[in-house]
LUMFI-783649 format. One record per residue: residue number from 1; chain; x, y, z of N, C-alpha, C in turn. Coordinates in steps of 0.2 Angstrom, whole numbers, plus 2048, in hexadecimal, padded with zeros to 3 digits. Example, Ala and Ser with C-alpha at 12.3 -4.5 7.8 and 13.67 -1.06 7.14 Angstrom:
REM LUMFI-783649
(atom 1,"A",(842,7E4,827),(83E,7EA,827),(842,7F0,827))
(atom 2,"A",(840,7F5,823),(844,7FB,824),(840,800,827))
//
This chain:
REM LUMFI-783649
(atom 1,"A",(DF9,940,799),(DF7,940,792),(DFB,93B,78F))
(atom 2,"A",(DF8,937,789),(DF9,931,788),(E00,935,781))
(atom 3,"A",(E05,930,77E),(E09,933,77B),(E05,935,773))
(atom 4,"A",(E00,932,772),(DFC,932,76D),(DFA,938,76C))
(atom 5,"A",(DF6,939,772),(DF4,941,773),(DF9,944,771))
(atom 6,"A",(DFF,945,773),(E04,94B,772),(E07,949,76B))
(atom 7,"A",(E08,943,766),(E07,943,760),(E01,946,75D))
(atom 8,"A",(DFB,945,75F),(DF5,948,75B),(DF7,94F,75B))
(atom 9,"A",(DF8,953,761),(DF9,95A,763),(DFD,95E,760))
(atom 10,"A",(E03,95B,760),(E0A,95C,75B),(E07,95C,754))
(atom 11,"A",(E05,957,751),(E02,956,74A),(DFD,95D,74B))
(atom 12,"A",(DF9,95D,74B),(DF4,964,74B),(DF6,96B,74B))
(atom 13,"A",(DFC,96B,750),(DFF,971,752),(E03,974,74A))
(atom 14,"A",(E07,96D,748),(E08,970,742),(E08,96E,73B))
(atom 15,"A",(DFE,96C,73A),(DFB,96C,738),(DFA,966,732))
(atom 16,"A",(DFF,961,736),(E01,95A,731),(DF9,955,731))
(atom 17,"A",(DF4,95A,736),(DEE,956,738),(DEA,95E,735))
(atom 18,"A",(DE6,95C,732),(DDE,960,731),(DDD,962,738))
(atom 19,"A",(DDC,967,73A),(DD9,96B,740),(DD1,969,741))
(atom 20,"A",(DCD,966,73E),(DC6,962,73D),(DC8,95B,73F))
(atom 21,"A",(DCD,958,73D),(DCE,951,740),(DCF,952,746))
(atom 22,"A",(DD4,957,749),(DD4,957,751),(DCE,95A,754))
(atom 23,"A",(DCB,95D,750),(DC2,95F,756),(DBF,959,756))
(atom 24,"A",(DC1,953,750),(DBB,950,754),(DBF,94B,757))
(atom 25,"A",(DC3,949,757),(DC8,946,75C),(DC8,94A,764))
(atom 26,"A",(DC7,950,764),(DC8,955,76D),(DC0,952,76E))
(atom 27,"A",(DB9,953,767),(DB6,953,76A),(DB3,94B,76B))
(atom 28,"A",(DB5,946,76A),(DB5,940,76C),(DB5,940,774))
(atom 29,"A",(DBA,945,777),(DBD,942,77C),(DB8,942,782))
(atom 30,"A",(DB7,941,788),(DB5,941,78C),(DB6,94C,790))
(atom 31,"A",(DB3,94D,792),(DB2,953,797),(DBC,953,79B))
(atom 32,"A",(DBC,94E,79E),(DC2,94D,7A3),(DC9,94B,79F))
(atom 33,"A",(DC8,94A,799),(DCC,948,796),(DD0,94F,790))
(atom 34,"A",(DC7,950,78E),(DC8,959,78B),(DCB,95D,78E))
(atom 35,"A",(DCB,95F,795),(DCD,962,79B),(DD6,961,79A))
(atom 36,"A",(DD7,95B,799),(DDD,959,79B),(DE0,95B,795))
(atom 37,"A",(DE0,958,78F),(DE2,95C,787),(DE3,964,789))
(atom 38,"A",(DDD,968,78B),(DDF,970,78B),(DE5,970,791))
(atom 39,"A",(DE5,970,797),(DEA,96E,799),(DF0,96F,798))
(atom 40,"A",(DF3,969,793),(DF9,968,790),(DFA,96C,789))
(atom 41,"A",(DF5,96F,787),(DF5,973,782),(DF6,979,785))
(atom 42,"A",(DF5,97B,789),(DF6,983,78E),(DFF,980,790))
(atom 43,"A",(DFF,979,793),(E08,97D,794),(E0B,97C,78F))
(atom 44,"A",(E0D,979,788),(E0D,978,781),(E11,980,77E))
(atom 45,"A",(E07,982,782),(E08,98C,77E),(E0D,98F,783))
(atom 46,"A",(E0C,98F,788),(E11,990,78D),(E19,98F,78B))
(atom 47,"A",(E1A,98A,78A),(E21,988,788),(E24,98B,782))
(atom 48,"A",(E1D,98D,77D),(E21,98E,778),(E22,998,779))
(atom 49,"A",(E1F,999,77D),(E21,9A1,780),(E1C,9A5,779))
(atom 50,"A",(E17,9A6,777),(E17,9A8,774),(E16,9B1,774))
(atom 51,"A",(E16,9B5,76D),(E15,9BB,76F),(E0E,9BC,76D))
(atom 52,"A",(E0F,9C4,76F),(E07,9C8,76F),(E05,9C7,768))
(atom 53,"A",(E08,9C9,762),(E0A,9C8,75B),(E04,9C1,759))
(atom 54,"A",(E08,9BC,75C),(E05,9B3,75C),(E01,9B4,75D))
(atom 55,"A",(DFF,9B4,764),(DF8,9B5,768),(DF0,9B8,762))
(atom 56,"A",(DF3,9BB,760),(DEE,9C0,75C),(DEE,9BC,754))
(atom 57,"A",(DF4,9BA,752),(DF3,9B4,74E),(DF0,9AF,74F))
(atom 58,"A",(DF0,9AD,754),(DEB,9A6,755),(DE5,9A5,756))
(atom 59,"A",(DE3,9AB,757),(DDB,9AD,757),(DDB,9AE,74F))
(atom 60,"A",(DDD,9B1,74B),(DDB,9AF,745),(DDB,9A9,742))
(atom 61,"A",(DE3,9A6,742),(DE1,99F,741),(DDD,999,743))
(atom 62,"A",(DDA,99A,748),(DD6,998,74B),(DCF,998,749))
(atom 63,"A",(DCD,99D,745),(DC9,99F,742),(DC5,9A0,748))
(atom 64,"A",(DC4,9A4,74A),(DC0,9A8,751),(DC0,9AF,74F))
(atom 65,"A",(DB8,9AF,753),(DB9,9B9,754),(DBD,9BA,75A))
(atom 66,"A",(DBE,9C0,75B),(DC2,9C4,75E),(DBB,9C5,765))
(atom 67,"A",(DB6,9C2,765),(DB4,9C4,76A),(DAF,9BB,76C))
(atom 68,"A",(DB3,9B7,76B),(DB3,9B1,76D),(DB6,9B1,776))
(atom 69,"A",(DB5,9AF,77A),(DBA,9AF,781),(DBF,9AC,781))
(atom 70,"A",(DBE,9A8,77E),(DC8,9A4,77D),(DCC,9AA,77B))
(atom 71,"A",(DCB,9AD,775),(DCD,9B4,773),(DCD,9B9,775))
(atom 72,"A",(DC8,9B9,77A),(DCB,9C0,77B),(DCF,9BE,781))
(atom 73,"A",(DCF,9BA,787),(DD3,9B9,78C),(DDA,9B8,787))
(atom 74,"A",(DDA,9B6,783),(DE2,9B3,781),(DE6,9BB,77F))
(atom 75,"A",(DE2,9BF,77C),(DE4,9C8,77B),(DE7,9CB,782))
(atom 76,"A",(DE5,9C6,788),(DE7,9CC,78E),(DED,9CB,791))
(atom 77,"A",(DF0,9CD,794),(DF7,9CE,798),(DF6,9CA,79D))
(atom 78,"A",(DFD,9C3,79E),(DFC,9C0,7A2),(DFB,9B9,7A0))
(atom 79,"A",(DFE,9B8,799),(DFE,9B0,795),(DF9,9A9,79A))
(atom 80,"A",(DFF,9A8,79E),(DFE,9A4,7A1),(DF8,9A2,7A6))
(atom 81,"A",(DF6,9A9,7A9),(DF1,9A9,7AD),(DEA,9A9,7A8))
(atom 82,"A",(DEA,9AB,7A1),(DE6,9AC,79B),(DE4,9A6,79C))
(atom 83,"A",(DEB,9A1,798),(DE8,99A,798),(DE4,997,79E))
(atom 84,"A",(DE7,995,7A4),(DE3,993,7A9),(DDB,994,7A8))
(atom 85,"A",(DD9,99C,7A6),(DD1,99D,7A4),(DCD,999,7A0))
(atom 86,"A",(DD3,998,79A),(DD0,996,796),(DCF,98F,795))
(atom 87,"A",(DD3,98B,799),(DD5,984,799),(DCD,983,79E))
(atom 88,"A",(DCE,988,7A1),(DC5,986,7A6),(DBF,988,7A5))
(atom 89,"A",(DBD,98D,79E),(DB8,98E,79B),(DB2,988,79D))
(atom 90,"A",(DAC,98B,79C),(DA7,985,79B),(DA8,980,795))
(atom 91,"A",(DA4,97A,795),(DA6,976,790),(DA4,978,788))
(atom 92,"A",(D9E,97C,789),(D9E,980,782),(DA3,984,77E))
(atom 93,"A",(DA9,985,782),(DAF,989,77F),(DB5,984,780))
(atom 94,"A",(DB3,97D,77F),(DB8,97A,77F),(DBA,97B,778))
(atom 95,"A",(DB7,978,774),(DB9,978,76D),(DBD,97F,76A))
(atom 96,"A",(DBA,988,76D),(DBD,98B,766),(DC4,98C,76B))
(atom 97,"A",(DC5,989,771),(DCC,98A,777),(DD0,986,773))
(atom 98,"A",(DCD,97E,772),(DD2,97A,76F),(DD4,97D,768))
(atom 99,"A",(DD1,97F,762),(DD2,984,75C),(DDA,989,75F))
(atom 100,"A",(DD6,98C,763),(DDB,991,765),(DE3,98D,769))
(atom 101,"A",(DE2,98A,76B),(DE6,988,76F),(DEB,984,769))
(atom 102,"A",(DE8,981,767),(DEC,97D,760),(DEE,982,75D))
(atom 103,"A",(DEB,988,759),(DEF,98C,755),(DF2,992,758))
(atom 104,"A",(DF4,992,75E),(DF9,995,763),(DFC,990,763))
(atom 105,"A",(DFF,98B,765),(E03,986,765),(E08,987,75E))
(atom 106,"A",(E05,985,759),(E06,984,753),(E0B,98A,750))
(atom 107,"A",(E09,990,752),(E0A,997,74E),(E12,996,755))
(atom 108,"A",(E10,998,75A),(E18,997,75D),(E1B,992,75E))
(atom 109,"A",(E1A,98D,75D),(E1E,986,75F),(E22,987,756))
(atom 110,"A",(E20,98A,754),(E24,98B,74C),(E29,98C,74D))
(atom 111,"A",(E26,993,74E),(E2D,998,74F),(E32,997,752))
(atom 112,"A",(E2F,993,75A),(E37,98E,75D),(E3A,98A,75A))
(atom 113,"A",(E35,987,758),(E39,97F,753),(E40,985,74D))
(atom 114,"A",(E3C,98A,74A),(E41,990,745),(E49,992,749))
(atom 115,"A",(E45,995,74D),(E4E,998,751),(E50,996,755))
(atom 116,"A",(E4E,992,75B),(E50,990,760),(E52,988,760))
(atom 117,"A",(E4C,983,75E),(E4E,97C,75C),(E50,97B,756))
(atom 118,"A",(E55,97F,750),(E53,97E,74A),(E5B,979,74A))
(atom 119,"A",(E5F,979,751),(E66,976,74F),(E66,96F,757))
(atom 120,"A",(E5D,96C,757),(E5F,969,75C),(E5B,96D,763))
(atom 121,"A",(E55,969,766),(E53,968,76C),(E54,965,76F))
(atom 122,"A",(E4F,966,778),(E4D,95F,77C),(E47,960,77C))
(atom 123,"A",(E42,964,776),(E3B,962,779),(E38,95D,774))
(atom 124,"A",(E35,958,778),(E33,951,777),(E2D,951,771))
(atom 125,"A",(E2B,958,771),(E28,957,76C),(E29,95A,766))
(atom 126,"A",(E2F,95B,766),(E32,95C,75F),(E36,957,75B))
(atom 127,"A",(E38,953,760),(E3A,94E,75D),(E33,948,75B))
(atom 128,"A",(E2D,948,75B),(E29,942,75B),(E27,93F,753))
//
C-alpha cells in the first residue's frame, strides 16, 4: 500500500475526510487494489484491538443494518478470523465492508490514540 493510501485511511478513520469522499476514491480503485485496501484496514482494526462495545458501534456508524454481512460477521466471536471473511466477500460487499471497516477503525483507533498513545507512540500512523 502506497503512503497515500494510509494518509487517505488515517484521514477517514478520523473523519478529517467525508466518508463519501473515501467511497469514491475505494470505488475508483481497481478489484485488486480494493482487495488490498480491505486488507490493510482489517490489520489497522486488528491493531487497534477493538471491543465488542466498538464492534456494534460501527455498524451504526456505518450506517448499516444489522443484517448486512459485513455486520453480522463482524457481531461474532473471533475478530480476526471475522475479518478475513469480510475482506473476501463478493465484490458487491465491497463497499458497506469498506463503510464498516473505516468506522471500526475510526471508533477504536480513538480510543488508543485517548489512553494508550495520548503521551507518545511508534505507530506510524499516528504520527502522519
Amino acid at each position: 500500500m502506497t503512503s497515500d493510501h494510509l494518509v487517505i485511511l488515517n484521514e477517514l478513520a478520523q473523519e478529517l475526510k467525508a466518508l463519501e469522499t473515501g467511497i469514491a476514491w475505494f470505488s475508483s480503485l481497481n478489484p485488486a487494489e480494493q482487495g488490498q485496501v480491505l486488507r490493510e484496514l482489517s490489520n489497522y482494526c486488528i491493531q487497534a484491538h477493538p471491543s465488542q462495545e466498538e464492534t456494534a458501534e460501527s455498524i451504526r456508524r456505518a450506517g448499516l443494518r444489522p443484517t448486512h454481512t459485513p455486520a453480522m460477521l463482524i457481531t461474532r466471536p473471533g475478530l480476526p478470523e471475522q475479518l478475513n471473511k469480510i475482506i473476501h466477500l463478493p465484490q458487491a460487499e465491497r463497499i458497506t465492508s469498506f463503510r464498516l471497516l473505516i468506522a471500526l477503525l475510526g471508533i477504536a483507533d480513538m480510543r488508543r490514540r485517548l489512553q494508550d498513545c495520548i503521551n507518545g507512540c511508534n505507530h506510524p500512523w499516528h504520527h502522519l
